[in-house]
PDB file with one MODEL, atoms N, CA, C and O in Angstrom:
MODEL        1
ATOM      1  N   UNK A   1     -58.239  11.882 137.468  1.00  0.00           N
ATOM      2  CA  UNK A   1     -58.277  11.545 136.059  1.00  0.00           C
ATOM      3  C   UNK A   1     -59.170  12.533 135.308  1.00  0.00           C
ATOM      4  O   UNK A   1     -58.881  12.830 134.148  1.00  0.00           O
ATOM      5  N   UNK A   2     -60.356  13.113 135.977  1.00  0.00           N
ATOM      6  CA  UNK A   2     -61.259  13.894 135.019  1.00  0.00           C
ATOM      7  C   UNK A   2     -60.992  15.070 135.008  1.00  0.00           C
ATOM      8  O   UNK A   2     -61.650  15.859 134.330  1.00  0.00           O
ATOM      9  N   UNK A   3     -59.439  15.637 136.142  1.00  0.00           N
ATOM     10  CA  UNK A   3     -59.392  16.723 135.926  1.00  0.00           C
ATOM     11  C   UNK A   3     -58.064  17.135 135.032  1.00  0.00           C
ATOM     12  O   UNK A   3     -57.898  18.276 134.599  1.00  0.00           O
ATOM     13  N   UNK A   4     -57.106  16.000 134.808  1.00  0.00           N
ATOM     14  CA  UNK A   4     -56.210  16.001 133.855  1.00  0.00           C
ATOM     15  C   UNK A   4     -56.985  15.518 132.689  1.00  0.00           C
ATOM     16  O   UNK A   4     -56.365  16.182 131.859  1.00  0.00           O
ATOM     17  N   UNK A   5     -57.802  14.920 132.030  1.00  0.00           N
ATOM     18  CA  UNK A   5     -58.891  14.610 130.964  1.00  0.00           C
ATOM     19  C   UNK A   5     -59.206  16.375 130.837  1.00  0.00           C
ATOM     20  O   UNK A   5     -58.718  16.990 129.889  1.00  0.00           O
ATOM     21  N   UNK A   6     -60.029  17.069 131.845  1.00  0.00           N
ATOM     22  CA  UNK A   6     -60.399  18.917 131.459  1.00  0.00           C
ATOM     23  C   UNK A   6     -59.431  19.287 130.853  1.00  0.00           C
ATOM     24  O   UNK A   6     -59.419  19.398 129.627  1.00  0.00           O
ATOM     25  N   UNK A   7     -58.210  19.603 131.793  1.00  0.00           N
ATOM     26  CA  UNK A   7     -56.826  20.333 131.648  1.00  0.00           C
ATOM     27  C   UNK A   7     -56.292  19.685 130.487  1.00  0.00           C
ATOM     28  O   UNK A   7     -55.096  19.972 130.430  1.00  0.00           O
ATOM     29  N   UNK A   8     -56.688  18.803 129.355  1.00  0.00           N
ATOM     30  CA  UNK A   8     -56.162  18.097 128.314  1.00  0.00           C
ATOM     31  C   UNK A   8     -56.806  19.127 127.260  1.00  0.00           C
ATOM     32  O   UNK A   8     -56.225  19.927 126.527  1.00  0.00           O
ATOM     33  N   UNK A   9     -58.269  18.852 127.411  1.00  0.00           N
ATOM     34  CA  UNK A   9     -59.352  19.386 126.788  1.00  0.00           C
ATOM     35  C   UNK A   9     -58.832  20.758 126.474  1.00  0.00           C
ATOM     36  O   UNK A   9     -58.570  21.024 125.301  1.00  0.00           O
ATOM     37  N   UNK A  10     -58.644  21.728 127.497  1.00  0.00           N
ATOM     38  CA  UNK A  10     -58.728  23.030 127.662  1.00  0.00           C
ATOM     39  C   UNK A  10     -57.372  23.098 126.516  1.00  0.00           C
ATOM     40  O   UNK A  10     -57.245  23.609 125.403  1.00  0.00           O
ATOM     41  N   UNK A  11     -56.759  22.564 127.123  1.00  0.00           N
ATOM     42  CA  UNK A  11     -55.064  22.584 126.404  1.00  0.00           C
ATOM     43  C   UNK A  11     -54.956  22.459 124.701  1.00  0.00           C
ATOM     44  O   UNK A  11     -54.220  23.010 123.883  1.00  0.00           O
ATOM     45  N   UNK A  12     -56.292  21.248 124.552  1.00  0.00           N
ATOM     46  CA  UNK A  12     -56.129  21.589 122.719  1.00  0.00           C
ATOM     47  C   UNK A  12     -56.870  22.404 122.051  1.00  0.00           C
ATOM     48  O   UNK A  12     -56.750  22.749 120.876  1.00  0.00           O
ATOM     49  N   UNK A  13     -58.000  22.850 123.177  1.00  0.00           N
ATOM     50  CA  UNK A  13     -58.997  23.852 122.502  1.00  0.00           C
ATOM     51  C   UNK A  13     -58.098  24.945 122.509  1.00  0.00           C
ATOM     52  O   UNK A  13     -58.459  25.613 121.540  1.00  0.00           O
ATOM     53  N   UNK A  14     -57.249  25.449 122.979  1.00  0.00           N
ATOM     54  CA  UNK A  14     -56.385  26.679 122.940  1.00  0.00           C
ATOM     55  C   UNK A  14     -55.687  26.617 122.190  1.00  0.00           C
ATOM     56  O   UNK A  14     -55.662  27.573 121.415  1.00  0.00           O
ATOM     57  N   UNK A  15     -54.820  25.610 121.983  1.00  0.00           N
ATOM     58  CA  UNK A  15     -54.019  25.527 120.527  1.00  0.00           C
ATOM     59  C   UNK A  15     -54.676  25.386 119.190  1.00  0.00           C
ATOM     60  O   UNK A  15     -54.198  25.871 118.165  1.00  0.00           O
ATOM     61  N   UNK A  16     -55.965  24.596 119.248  1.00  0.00           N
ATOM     62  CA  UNK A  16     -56.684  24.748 117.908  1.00  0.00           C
ATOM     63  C   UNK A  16     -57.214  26.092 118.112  1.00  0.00           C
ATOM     64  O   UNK A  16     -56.611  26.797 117.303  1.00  0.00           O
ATOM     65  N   UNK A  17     -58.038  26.812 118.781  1.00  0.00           N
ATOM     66  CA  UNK A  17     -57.941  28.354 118.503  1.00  0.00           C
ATOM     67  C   UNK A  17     -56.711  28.753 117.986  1.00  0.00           C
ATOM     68  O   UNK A  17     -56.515  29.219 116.864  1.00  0.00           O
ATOM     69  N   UNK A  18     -56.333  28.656 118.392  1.00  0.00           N
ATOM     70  CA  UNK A  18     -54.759  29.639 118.210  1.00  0.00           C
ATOM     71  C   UNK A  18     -54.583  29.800 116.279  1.00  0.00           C
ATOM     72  O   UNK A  18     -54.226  30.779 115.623  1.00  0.00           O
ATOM     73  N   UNK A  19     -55.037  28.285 115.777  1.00  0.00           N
ATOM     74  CA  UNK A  19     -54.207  28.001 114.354  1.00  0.00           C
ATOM     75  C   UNK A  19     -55.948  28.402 113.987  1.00  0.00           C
ATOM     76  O   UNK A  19     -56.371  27.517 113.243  1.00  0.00           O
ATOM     77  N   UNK A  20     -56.830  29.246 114.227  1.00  0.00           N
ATOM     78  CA  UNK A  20     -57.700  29.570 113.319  1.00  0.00           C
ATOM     79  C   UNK A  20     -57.277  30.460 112.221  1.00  0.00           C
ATOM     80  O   UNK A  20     -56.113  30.792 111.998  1.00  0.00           O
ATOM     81  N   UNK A  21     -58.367  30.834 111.525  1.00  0.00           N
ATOM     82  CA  UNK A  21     -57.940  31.585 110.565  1.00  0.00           C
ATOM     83  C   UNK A  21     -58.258  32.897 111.074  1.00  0.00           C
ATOM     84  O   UNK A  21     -59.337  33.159 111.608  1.00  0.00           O
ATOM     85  N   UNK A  22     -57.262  33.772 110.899  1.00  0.00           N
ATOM     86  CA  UNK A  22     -57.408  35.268 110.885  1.00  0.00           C
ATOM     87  C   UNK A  22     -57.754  36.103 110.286  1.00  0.00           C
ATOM     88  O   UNK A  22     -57.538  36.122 109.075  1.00  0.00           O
ATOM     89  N   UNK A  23     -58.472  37.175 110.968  1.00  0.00           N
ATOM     90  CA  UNK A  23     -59.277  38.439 110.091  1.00  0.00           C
ATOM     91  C   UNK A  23     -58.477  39.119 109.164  1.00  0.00           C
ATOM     92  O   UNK A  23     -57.448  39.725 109.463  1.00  0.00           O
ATOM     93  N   UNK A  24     -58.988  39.009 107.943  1.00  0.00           N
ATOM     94  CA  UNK A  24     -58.010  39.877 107.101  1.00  0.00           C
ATOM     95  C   UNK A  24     -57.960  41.210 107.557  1.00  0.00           C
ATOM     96  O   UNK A  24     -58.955  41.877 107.843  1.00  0.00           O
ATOM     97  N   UNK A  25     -56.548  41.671 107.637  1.00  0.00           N
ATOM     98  CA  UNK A  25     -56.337  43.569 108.046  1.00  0.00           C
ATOM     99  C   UNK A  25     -57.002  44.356 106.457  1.00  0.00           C
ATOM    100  O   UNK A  25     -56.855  44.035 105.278  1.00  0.00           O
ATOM    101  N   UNK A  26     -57.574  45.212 106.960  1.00  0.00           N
ATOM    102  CA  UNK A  26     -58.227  46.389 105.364  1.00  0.00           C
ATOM    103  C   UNK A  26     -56.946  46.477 104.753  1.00  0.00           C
ATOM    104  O   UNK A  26     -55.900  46.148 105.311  1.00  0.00           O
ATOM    105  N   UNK A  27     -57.069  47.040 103.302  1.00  0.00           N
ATOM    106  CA  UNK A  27     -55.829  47.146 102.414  1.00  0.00           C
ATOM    107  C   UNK A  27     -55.500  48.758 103.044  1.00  0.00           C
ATOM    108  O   UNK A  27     -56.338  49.634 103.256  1.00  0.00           O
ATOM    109  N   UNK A  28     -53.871  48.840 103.282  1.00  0.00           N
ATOM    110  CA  UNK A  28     -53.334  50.054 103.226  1.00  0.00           C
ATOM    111  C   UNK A  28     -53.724  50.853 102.143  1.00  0.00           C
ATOM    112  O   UNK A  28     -54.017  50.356 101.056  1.00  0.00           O
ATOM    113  N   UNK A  29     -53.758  52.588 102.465  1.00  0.00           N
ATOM    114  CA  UNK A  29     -54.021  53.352 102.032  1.00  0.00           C
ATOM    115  C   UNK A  29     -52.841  53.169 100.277  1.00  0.00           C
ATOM    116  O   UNK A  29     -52.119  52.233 100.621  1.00  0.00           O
ATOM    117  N   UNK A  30     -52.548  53.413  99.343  1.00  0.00           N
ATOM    118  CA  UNK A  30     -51.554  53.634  98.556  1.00  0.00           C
ATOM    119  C   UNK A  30     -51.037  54.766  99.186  1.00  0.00           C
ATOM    120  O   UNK A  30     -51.735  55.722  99.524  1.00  0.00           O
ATOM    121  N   UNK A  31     -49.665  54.673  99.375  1.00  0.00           N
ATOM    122  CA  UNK A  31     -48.389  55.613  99.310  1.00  0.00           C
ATOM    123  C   UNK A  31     -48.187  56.466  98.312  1.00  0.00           C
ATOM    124  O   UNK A  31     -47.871  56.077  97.187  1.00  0.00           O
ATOM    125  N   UNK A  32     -48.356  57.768  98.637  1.00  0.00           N
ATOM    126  CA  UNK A  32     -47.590  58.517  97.678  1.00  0.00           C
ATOM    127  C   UNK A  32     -46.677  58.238  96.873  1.00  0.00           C
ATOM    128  O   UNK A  32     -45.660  57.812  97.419  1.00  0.00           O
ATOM    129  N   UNK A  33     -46.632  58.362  95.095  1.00  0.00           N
ATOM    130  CA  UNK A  33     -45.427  57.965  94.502  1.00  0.00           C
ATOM    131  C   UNK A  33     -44.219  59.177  94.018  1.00  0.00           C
ATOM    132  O   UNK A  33     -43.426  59.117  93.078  1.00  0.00           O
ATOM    133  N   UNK A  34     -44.394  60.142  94.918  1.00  0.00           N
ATOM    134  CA  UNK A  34     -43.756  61.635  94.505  1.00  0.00           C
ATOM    135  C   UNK A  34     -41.907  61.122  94.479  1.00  0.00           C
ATOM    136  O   UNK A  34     -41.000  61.229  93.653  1.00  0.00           O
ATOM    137  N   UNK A  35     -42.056  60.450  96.103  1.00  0.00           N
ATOM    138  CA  UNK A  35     -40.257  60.385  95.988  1.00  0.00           C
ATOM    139  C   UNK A  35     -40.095  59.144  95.632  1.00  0.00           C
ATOM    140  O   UNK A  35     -40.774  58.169  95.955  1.00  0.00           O
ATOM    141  N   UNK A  36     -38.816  59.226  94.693  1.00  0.00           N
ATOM    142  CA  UNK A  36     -38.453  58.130  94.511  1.00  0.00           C
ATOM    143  C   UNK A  36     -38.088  56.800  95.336  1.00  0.00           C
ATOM    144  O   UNK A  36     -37.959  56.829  96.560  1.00  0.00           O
ATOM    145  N   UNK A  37     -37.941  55.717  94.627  1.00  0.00           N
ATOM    146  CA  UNK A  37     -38.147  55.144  95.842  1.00  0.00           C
ATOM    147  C   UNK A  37     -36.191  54.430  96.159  1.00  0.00           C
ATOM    148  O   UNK A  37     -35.522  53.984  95.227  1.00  0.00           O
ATOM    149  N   UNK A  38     -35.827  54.484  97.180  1.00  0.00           N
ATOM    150  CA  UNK A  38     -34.189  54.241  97.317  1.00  0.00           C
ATOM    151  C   UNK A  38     -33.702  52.622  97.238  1.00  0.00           C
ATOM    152  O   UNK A  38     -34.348  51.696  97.730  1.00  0.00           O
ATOM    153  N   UNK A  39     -32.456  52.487  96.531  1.00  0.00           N
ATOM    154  CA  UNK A  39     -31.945  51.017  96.237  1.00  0.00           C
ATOM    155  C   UNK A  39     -31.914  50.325  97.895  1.00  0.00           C
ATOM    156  O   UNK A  39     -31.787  50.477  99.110  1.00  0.00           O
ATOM    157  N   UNK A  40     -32.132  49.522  96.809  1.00  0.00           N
ATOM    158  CA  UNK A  40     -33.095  48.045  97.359  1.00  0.00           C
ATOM    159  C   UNK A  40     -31.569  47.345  98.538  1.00  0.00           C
ATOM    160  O   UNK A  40     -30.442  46.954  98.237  1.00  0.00           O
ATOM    161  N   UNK A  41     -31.990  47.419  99.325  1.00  0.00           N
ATOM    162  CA  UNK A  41     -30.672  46.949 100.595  1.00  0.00           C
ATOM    163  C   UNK A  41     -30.536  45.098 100.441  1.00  0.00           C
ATOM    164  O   UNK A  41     -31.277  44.436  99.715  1.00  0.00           O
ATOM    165  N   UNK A  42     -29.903  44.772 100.930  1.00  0.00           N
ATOM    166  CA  UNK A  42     -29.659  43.465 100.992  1.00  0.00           C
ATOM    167  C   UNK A  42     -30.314  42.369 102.394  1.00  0.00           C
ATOM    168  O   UNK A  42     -29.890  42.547 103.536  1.00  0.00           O
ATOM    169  N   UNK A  43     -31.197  41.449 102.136  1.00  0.00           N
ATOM    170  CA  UNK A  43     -32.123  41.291 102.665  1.00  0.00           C
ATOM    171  C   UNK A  43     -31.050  40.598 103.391  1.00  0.00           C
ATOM    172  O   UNK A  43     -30.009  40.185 102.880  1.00  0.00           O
ATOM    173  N   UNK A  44     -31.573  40.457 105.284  1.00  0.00           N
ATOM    174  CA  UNK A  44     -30.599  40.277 106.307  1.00  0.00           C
ATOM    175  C   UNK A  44     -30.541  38.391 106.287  1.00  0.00           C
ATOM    176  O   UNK A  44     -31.394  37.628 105.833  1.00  0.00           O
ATOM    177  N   UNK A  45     -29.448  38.112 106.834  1.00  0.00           N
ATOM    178  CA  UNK A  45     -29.570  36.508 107.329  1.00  0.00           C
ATOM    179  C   UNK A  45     -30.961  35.886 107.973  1.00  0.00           C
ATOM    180  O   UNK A  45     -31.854  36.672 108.290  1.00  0.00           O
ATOM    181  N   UNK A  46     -31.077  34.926 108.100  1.00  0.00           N
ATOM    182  CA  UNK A  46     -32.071  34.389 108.846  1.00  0.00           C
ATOM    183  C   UNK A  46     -31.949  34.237 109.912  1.00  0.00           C
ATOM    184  O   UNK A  46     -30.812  33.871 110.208  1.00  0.00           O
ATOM    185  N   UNK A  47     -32.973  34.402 111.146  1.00  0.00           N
ATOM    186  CA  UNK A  47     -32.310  34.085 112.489  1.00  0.00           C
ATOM    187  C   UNK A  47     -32.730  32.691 112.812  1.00  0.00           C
ATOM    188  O   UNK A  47     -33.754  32.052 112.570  1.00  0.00           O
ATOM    189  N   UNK A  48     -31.378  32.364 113.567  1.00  0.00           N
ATOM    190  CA  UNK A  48     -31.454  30.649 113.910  1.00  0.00           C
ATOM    191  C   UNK A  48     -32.687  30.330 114.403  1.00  0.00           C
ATOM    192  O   UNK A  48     -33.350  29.360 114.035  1.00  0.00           O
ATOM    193  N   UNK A  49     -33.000  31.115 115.214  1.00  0.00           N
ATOM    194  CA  UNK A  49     -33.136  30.839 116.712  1.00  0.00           C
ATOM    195  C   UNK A  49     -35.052  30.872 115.774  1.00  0.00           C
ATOM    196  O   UNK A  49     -35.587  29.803 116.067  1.00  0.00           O
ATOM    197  N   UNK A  50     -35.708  31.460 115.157  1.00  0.00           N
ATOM    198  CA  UNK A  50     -36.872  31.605 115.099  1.00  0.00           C
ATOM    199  C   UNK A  50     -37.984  29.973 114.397  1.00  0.00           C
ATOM    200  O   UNK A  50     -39.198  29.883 114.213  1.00  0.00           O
ATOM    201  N   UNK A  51     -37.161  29.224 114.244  1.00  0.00           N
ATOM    202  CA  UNK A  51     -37.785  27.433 114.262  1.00  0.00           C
ATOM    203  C   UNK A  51     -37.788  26.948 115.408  1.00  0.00           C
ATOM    204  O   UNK A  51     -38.690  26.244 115.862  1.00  0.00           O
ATOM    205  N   UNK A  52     -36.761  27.287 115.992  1.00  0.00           N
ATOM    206  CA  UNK A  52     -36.899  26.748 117.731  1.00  0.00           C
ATOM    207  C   UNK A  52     -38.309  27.300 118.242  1.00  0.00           C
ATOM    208  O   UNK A  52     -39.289  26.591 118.474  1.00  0.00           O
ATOM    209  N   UNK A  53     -38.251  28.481 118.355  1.00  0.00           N
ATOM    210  CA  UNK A  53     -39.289  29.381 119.036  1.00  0.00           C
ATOM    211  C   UNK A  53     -40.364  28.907 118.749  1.00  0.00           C
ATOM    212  O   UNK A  53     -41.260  29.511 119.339  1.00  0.00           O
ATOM    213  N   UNK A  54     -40.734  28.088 118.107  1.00  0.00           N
ATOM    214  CA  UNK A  54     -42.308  27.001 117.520  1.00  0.00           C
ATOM    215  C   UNK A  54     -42.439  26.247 118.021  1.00  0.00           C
ATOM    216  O   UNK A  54     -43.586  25.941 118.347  1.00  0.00           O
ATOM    217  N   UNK A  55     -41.364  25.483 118.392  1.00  0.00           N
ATOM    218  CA  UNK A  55     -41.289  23.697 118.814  1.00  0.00           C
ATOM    219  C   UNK A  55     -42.047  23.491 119.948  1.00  0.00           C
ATOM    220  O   UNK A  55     -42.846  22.557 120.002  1.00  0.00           O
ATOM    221  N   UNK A  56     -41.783  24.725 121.405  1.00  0.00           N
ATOM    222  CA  UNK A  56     -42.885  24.284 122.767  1.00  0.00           C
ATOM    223  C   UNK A  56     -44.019  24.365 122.271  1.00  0.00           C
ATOM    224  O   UNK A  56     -44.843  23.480 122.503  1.00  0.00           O
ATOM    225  N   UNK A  57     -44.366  25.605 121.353  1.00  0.00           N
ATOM    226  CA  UNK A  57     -45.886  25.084 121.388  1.00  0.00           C
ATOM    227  C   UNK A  57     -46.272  24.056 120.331  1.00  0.00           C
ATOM    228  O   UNK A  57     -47.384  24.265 119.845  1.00  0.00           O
ATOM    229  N   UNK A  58     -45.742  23.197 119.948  1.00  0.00           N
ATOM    230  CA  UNK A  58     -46.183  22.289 118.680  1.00  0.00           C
ATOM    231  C   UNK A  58     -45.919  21.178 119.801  1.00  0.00           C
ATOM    232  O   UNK A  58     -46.788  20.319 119.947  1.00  0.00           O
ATOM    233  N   UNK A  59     -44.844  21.146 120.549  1.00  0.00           N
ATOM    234  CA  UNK A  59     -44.260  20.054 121.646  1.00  0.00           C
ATOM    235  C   UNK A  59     -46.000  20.156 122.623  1.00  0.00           C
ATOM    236  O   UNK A  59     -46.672  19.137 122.464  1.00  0.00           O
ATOM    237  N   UNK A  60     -46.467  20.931 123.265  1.00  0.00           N
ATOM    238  CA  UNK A  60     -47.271  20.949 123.975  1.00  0.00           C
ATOM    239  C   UNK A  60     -48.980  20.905 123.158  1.00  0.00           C
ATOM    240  O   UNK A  60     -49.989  20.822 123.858  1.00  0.00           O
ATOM    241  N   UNK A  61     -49.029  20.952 122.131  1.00  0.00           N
ATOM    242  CA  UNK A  61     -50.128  20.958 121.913  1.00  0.00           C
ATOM    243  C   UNK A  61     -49.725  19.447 121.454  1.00  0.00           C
ATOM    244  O   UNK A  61     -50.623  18.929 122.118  1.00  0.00           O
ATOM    245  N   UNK A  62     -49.094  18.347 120.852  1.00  0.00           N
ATOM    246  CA  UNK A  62     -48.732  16.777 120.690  1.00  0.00           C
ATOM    247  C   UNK A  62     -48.873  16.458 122.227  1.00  0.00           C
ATOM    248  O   UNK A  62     -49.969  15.916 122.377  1.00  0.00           O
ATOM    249  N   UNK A  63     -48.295  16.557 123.277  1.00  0.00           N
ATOM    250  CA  UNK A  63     -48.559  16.604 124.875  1.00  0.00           C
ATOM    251  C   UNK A  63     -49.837  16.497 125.295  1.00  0.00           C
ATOM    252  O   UNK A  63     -50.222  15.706 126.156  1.00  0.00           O
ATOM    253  N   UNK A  64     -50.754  17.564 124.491  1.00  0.00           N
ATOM    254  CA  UNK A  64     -52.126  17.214 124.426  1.00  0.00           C
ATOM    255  C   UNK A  64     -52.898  16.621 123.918  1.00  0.00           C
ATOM    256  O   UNK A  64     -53.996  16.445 124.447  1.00  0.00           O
ATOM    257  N   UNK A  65     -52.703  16.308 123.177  1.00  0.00           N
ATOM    258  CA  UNK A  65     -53.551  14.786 122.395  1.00  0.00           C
ATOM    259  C   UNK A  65     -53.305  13.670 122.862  1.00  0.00           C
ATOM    260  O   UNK A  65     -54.034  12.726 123.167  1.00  0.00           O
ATOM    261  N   UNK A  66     -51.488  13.939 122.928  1.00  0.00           N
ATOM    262  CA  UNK A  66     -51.325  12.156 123.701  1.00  0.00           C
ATOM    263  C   UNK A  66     -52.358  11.881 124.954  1.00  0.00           C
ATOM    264  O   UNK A  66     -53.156  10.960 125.129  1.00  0.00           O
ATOM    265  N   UNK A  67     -52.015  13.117 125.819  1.00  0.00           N
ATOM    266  CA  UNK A  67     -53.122  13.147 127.001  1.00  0.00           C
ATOM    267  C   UNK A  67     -54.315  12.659 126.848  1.00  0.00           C
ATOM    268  O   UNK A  67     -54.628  11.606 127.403  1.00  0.00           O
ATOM    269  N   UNK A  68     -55.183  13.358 126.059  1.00  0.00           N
ATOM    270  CA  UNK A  68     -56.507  13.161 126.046  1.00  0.00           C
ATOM    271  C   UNK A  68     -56.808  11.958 124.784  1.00  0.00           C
ATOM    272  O   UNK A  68     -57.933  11.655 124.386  1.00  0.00           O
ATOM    273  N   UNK A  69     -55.756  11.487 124.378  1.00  0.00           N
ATOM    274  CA  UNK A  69     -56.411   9.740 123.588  1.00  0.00           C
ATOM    275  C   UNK A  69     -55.979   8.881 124.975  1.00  0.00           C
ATOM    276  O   UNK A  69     -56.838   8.146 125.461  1.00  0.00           O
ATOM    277  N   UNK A  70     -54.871   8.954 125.512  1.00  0.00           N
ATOM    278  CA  UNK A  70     -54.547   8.200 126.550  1.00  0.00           C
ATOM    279  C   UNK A  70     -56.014   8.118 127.600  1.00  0.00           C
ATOM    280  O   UNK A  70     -56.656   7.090 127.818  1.00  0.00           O
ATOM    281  N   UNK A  71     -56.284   9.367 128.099  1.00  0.00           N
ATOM    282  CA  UNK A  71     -57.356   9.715 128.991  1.00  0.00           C
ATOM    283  C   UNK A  71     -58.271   8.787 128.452  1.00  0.00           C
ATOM    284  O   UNK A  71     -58.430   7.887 129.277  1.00  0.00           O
ATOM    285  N   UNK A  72     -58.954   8.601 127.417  1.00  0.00           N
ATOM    286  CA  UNK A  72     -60.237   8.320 126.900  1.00  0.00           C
ATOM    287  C   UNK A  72     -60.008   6.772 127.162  1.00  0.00           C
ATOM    288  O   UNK A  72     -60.959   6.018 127.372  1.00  0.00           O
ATOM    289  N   UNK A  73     -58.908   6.414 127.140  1.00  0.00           N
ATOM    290  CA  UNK A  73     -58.956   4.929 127.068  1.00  0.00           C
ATOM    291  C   UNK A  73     -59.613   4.173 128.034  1.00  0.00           C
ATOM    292  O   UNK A  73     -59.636   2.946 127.948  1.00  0.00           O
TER     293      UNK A  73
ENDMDL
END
């Protein structure tokens, strides 16, 4: 029990790291404005597939809470 209670622990401290806030990157240099700049393309479909690609880790970090409120009981 106290080592699935750790392995709970460990499991949400990694996902709450994960959703910290990030270092802002420095501002890019400005771009030269010599060449013009070329018509504007048509922005692509969305891919299906990139909402899925979230769900294990949102599925596993919920996995971990249930764990560790269950654990505590």
């Amino acid at each position: 029990m106290n080592k699935s209670l750790v392995l709970a622990a460990i499991v949400a401290a990694v996902a709450l790291a994960a959703c910290g806030k990030k270092e802002e990157a420095p501002a890019p240099a400005p771009a030269p404005a010599a060449a013009p700049a070329p018509a504007a393309a048509p922005a692509p479909a969305a891919d299906a597939s990139a909402p899925a690609a979230a769900a294990p880790a949102a599925d596993a970090a919920a996995a971990a809470a249930t764990a560790a409120a269950s654990a505590a009981k």
